[in-house]
C-alpha positions as CSV (number, residue, x, y, z in Angstrom):
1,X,0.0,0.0,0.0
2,X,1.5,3.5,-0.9
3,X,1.5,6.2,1.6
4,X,-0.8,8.5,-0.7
5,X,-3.4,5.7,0.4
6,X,-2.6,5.2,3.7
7,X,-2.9,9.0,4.2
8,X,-6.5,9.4,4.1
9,X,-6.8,7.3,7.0
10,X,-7.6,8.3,10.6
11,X,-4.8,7.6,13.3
12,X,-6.9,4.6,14.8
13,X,-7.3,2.9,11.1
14,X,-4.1,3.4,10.7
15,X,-2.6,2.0,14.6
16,X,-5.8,-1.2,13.7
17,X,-3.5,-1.5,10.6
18,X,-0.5,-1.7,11.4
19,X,-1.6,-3.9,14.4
20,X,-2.8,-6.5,11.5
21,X,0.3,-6.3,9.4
22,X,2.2,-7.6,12.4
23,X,-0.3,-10.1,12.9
24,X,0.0,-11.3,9.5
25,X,4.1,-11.3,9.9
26,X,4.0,-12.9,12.5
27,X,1.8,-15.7,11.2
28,X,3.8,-16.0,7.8
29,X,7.6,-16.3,10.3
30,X,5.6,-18.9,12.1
31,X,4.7,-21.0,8.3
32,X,8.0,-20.2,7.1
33,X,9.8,-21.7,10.3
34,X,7.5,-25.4,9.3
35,X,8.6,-25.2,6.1
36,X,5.0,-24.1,4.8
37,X,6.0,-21.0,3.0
38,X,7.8,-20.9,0.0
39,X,7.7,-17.2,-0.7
40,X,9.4,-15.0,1.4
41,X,9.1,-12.0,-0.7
42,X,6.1,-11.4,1.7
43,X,7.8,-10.6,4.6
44,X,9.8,-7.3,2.9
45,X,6.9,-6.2,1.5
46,X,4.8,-6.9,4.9
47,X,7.8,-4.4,6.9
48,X,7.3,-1.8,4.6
49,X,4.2,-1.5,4.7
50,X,4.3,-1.5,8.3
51,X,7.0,1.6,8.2
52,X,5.0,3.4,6.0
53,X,2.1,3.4,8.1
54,X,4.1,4.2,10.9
55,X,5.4,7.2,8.7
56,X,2.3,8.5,8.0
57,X,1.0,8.1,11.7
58,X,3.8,10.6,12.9
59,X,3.1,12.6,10.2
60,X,-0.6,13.0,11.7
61,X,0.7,13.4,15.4
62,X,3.1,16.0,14.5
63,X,0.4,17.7,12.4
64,X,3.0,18.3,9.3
65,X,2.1,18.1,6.1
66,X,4.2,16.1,4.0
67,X,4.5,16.8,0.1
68,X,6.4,14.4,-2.6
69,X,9.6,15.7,-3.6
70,X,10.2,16.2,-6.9
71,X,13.3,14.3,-8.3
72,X,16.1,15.9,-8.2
73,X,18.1,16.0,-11.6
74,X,22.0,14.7,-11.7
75,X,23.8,17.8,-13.4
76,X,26.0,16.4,-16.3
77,X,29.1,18.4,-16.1
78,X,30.2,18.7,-19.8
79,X,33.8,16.8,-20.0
80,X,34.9,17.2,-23.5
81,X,35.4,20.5,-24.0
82,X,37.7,21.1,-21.1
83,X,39.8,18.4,-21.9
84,X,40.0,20.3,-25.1
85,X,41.2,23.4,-23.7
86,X,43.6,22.2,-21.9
87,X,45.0,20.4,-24.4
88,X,45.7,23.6,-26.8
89,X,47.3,25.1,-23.1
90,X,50.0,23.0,-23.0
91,X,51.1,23.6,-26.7
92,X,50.6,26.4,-26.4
């Protein structure tokens, strides 16, 4: 579940939630310990779900506002040219 989703819930959804998704860890440790789970891909996806929830809990309790943050973009520093000047330097 994505925190956009998680957001519109109240802070007692949200604590009944998270209780549930340690439930359900618990349970699937517990299968995977007698050999009854083959997939553990569950149990990542089961923690961060649970951190997210968390996340947005504080969020409400601190009464902030959290926005997404637009992606940054990676400046490309232009290497050619420079190598090119410096070149004609040292004949120069």
């Amino acid at each position: 579940m994505e925190a956009q989703e998680l957001r519109q819930f109240n802070a007692q959804e949200l604590e009944t939630r998270i209780r549930q998704w340690r439930e359900e860890l618990f349970r699937a440790k517990l299968k995977k310990m007698s050999n009854e789970m083959k997939d553990t891909s569950l149990f990542g996806k089961l923690r961060k779900d649970i951190a997210r929830a968390i996340s947005v809990l504080n969020e409400k309790k601190k009464g902030g506002v959290v926005e997404d943050k637009p992606v940054a973009k990676k400046k490309v520093q232009d290497q050619a040219p420079a190598k090119a000047e410096s070149a004609e330097a040292a004949k120069g």
